[in-house]
C-alpha positions in Angstrom: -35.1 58.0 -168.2 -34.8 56.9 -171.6 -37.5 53.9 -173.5 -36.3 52.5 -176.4 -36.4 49.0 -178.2 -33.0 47.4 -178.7 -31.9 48.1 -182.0 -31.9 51.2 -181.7 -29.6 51.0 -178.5 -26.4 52.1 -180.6 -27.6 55.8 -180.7 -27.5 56.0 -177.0 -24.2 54.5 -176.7 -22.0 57.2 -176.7 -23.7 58.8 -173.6 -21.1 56.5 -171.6 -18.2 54.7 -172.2 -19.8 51.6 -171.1 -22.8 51.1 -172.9 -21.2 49.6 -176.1 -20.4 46.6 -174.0 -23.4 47.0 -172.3 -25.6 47.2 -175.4 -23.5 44.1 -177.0 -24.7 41.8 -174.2 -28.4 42.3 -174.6 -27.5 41.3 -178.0 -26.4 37.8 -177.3 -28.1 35.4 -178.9 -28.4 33.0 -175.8 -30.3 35.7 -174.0 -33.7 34.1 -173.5 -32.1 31.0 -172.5 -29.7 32.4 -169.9 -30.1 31.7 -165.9 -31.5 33.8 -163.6 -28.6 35.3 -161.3 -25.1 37.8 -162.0 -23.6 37.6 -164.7 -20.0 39.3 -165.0 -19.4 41.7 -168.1 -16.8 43.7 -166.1 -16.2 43.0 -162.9 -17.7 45.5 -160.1 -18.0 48.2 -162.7 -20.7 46.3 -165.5 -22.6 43.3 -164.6 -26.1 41.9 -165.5 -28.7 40.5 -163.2 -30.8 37.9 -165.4 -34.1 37.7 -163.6 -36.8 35.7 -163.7 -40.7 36.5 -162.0 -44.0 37.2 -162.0 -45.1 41.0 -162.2 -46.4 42.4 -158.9 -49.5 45.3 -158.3 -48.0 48.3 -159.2 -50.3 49.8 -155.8 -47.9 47.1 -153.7 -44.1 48.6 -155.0 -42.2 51.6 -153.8 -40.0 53.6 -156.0 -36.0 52.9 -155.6 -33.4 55.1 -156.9 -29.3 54.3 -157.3 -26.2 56.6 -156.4 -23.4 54.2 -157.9 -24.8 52.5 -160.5 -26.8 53.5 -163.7 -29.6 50.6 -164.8 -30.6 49.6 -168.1 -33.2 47.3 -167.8 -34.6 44.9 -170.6 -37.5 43.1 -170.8 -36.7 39.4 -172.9 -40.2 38.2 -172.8 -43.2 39.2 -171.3 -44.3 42.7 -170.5 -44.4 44.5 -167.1 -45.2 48.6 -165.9 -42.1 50.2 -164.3 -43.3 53.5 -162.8 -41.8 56.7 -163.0 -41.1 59.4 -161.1 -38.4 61.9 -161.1 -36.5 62.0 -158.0 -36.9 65.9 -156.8 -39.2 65.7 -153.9 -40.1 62.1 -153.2 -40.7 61.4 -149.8 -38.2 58.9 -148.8 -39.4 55.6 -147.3 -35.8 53.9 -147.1 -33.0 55.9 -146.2 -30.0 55.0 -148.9 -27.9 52.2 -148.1 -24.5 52.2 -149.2 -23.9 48.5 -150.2 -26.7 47.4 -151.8 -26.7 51.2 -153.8 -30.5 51.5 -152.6 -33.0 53.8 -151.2 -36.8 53.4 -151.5 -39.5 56.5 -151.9 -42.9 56.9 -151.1 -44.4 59.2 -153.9 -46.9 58.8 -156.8 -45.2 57.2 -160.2 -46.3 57.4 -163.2 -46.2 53.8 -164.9 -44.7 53.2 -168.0 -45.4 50.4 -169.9 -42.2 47.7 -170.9 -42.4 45.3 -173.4 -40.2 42.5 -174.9 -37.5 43.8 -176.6 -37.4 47.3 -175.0 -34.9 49.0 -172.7 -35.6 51.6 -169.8 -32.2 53.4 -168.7 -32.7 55.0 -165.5 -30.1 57.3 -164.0 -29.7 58.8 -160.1 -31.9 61.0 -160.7 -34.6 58.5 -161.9 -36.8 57.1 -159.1 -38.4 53.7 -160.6 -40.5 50.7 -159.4 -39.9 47.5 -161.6 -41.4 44.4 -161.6 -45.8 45.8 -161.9 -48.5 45.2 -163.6 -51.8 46.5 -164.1 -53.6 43.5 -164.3 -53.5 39.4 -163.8 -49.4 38.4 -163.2 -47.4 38.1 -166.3 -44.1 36.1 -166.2 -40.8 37.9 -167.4 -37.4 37.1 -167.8 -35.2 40.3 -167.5 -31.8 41.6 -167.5 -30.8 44.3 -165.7 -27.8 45.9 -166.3 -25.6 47.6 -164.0 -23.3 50.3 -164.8 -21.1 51.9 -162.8 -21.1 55.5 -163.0 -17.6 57.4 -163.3 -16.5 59.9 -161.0 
């Protein structure tokens, strides 16, 4: 897992190929504005999710981990907790599933705390629950983006 605030991105960009054009949409200026749903960067291999909720109890989530895809997730405005846990030995609640690149885990996660204008890259081997809070429900509007990982 990396934590980082955005303009500081460019130092991670050479750890893949696609994180320059990755990186360069989270820079748009139209980015708080944007609506919620997929938006195409390139095709299958880099898109973003723009999302738009209300944190949930960090007690009520489950970890989730990725095989295909690599997320870098950025928080626009508001603030939520993403826990953290790394993958080795996590009981497993939801076996993977192929197409939607899922599987849930039952173990303990540390939660790290993600603010506007900061980024949280998780790879495969980084099991993560988004979307918490510690306290009262704070609103955010978040991209996600999804990068494929080369084989």
């Amino acid at each position: 897992m990396i934590l980082d605030v955005l303009p500081r991105s460019a130092a991670y960009e050479r750890l893949n190929p696609s994180f320059s054009s990755s990186f360069a949409f989270l820079r748009r200026p139209d980015l708080p504005t944007l609506a919620a749903g997929r938006h195409a960067i390139d095709g299958d291999r880099i898109f973003a999710i723009v999302q738009d909720y209300e944190t949930k109890p960090l007690a009520e989530g489950f970890l989730e981990v990725h095989r295909r895809y690599i997320d870098i997730q950025y928080v626009v405005t508001g603030e939520e907790l993403i826990g953290y846990a790394p993958l080795a030995e996590q009981p497993i609640q939801v076996p993977y599933v192929e197409d939607k690149d899922t599987a849930f885990l039952q173990g303990p996660a540390a939660p790290i705390p993600l603010r506007a204008g900061q980024f949280a890259i998780f790879f495969p081997h980084d099991a993560h629950m988004p979307s918490r809070t510690a306290g009262n429900p704070v609103k955010v509007h978040k991209v996600v983006i999804k990068v494929e990982i080369r084989k």
